[in-house]
TIVO-2410 file (N, C-alpha, C; in nm, 3 decimals):
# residues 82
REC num residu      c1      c2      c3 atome chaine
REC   1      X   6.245   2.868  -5.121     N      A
REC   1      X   6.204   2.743  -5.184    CA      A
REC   1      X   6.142   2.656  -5.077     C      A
REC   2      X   6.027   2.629  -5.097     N      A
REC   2      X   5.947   2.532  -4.989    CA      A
REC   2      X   5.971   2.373  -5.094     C      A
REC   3      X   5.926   2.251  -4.993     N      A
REC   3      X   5.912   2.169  -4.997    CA      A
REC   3      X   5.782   2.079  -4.992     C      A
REC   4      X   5.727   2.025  -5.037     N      A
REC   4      X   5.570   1.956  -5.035    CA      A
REC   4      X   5.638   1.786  -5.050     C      A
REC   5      X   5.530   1.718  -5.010     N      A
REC   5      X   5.534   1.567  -5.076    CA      A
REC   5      X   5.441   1.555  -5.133     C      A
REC   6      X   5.437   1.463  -5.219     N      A
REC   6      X   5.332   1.470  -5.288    CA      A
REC   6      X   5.187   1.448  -5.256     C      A
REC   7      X   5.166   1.397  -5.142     N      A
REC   7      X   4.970   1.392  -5.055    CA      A
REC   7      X   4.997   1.484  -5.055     C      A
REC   8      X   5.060   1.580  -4.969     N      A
REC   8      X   5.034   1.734  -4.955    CA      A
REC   8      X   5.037   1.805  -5.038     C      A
REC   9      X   5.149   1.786  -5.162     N      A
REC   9      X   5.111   1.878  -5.292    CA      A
REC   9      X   4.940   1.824  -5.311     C      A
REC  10      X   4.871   1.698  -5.335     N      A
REC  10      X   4.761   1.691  -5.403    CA      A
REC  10      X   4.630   1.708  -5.378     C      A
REC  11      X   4.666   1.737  -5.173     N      A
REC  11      X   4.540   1.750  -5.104    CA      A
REC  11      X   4.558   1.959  -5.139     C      A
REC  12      X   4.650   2.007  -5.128     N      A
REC  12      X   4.670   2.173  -5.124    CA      A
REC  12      X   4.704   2.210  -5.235     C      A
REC  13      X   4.687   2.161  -5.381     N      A
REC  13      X   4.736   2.241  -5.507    CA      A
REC  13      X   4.693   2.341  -5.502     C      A
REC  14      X   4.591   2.367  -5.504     N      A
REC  14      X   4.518   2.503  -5.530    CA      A
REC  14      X   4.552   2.587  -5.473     C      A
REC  15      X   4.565   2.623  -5.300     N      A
REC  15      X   4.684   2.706  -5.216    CA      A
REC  15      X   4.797   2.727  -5.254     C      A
REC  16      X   4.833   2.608  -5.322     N      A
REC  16      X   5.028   2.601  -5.362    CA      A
REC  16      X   5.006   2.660  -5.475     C      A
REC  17      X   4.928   2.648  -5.546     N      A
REC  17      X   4.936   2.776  -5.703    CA      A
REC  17      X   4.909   2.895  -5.636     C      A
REC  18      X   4.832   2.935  -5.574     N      A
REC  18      X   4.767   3.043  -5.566    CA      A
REC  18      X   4.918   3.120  -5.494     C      A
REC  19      X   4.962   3.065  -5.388     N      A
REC  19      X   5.109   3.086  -5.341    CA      A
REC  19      X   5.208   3.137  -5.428     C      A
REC  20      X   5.198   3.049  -5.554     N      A
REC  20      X   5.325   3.074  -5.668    CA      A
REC  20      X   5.289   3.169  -5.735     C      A
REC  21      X   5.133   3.222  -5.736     N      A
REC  21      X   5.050   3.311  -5.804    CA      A
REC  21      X   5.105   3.460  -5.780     C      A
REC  22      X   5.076   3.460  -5.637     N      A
REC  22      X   5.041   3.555  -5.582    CA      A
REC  22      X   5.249   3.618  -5.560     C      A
REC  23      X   5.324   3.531  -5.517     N      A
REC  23      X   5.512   3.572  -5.495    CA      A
REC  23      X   5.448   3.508  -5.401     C      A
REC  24      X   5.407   3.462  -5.284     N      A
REC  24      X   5.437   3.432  -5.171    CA      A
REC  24      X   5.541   3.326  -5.162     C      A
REC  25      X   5.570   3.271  -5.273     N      A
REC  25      X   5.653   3.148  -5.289    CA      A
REC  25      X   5.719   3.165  -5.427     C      A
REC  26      X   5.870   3.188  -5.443     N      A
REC  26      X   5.901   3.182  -5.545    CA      A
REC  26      X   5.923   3.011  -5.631     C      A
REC  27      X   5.899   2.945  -5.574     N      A
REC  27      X   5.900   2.778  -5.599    CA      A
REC  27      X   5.868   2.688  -5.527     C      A
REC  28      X   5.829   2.571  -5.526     N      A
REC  28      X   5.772   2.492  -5.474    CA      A
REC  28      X   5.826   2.350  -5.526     C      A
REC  29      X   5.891   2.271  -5.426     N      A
REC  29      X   5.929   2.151  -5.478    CA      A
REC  29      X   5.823   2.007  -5.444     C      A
REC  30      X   5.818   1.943  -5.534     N      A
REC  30      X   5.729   1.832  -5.479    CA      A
REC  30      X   5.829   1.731  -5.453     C      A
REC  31      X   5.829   1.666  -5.361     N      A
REC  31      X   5.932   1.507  -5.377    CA      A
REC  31      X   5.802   1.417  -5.334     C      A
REC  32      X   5.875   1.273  -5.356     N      A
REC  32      X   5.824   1.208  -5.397    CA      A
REC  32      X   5.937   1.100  -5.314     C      A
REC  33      X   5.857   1.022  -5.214     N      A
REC  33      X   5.933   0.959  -5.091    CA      A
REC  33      X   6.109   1.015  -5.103     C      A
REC  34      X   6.049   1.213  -5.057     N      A
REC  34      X   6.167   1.253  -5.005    CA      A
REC  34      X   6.238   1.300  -5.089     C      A
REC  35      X   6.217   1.244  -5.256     N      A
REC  35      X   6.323   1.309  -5.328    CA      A
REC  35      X   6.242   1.397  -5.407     C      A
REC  36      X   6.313   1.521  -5.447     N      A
REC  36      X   6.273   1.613  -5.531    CA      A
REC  36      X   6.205   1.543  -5.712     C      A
REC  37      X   6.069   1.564  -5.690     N      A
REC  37      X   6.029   1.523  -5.799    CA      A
REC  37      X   5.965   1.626  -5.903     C      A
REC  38      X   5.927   1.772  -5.902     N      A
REC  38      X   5.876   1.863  -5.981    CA      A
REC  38      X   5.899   1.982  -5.894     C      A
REC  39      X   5.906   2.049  -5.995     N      A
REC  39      X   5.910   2.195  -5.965    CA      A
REC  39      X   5.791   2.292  -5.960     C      A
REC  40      X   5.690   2.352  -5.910     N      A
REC  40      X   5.579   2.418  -5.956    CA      A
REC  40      X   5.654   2.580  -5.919     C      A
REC  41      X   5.626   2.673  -6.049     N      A
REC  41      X   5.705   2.773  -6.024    CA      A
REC  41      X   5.598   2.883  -6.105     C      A
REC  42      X   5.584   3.003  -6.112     N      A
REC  42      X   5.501   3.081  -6.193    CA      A
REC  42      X   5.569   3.086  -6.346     C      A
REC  43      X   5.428   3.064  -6.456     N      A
REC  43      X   5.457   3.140  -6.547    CA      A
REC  43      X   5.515   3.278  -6.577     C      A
REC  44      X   5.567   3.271  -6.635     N      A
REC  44      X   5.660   3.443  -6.670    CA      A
REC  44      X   5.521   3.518  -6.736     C      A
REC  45      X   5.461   3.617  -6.718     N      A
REC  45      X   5.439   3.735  -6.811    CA      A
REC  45      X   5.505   3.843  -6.892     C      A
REC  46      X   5.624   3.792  -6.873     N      A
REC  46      X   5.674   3.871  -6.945    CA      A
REC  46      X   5.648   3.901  -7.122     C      A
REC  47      X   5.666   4.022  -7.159     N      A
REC  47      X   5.618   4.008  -7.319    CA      A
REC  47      X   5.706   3.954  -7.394     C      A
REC  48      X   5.651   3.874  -7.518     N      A
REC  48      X   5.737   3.832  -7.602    CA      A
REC  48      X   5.831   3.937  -7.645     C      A
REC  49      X   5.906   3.814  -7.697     N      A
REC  49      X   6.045   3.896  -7.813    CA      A
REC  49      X   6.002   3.958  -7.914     C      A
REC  50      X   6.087   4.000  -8.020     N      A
REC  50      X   6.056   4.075  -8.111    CA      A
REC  50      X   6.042   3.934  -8.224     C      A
REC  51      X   5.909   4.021  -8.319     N      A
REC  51      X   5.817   3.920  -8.399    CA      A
REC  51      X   5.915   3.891  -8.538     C      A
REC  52      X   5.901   3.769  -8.582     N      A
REC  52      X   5.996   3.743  -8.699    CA      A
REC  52      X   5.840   3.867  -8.891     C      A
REC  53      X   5.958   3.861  -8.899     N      A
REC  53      X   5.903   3.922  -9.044    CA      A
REC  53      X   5.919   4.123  -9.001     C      A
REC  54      X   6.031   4.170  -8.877     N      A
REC  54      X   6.065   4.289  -8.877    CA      A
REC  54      X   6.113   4.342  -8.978     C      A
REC  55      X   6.149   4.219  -9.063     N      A
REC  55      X   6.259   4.294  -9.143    CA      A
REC  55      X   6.214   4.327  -9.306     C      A
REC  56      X   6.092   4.290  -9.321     N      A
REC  56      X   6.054   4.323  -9.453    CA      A
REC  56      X   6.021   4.404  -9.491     C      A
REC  57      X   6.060   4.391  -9.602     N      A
REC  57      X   6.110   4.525  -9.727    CA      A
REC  57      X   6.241   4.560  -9.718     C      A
REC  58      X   6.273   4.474  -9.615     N      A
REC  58      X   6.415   4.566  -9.567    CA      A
REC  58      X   6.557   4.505  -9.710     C      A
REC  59      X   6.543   4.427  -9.757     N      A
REC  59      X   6.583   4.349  -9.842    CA      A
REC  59      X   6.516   4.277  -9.953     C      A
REC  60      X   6.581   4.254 -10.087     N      A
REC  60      X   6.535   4.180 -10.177    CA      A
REC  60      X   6.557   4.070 -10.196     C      A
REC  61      X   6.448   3.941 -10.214     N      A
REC  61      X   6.546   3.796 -10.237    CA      A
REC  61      X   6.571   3.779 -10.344     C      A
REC  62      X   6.701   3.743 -10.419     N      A
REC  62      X   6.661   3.744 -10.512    CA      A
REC  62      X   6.615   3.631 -10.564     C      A
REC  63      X   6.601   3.610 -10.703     N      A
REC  63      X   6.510   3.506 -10.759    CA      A
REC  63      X   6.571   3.367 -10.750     C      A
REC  64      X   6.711   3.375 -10.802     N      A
REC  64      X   6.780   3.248 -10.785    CA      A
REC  64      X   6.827   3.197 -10.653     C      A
REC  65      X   6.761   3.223 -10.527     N      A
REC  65      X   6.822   3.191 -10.404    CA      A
REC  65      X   6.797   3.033 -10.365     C      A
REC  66      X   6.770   2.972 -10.466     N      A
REC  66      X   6.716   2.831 -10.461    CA      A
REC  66      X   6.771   2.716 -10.521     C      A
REC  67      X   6.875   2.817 -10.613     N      A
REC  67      X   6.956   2.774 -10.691    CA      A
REC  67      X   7.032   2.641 -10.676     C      A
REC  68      X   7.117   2.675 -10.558     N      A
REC  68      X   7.207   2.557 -10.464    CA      A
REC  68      X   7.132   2.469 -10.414     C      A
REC  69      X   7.030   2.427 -10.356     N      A
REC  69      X   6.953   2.377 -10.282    CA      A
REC  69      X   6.965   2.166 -10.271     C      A
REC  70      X   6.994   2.153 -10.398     N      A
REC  70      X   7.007   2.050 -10.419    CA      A
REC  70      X   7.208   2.001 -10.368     C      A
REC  71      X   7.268   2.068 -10.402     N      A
REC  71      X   7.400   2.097 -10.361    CA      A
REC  71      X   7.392   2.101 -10.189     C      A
REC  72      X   7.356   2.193 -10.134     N      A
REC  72      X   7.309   2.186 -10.010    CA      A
REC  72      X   7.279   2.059  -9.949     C      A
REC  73      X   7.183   2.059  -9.979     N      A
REC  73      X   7.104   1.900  -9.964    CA      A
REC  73      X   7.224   1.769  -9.941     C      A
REC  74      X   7.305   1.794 -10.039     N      A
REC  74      X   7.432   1.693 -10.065    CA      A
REC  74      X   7.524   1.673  -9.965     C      A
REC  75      X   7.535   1.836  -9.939     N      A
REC  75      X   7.619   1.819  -9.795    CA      A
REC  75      X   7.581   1.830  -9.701     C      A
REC  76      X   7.507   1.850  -9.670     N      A
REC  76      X   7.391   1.772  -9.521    CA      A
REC  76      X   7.420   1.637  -9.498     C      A
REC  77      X   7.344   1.569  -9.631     N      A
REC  77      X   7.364   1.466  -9.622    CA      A
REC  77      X   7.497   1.341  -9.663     C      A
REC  78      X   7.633   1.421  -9.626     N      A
REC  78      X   7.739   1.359  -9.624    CA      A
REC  78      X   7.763   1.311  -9.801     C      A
REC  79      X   7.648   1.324  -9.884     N      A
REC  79      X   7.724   1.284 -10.017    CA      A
REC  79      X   7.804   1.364 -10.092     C      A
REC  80      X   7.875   1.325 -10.217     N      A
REC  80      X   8.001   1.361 -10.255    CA      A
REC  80      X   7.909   1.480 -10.336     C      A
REC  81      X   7.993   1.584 -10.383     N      A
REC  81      X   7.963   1.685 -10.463    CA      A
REC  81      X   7.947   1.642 -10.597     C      A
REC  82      X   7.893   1.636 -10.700     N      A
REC  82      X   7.882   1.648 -10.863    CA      A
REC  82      X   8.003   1.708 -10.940     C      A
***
């Protein structure tokens, strides 16, 4: 973990990314008279998660699943039941 202030983060960003770019630096702190004020660190490439809608077909909804909704609603919002 290196340290920058902030003239030096703003005169060398471009080095200091290219740094975080490249691993030469796994983080980079900026302070800001001395105290830690940002972090500049690499984006992840890592691949996303698994995509929502895996599961279709996998199940049927059925028709009345909407049924309660208003009931629901009730107790969310703290009112009394019917």
């Amino acid at each position: 973990m290196h340290t920058v202030n902030m003239l030096q983060a703003k005169s060398n960003l471009s080095r200091l990314v290219e740094a975080v770019e490249h691993g030469e630096e796994r983080e980079i702190i900026i302070a800001r008279n001395g105290k830690p004020a940002a972090r500049l660190v690499p984006i992840s490439t890592s691949p996303a998660g698994p995509r929502l809608g895996v599961a279709k077909g996998a199940f049927v909804v059925p028709d009345d699943i909407d049924a309660d909704s208003e009931q629901v609603a009730r107790l969310f919002l703290g009112e009394p039941s019917r």
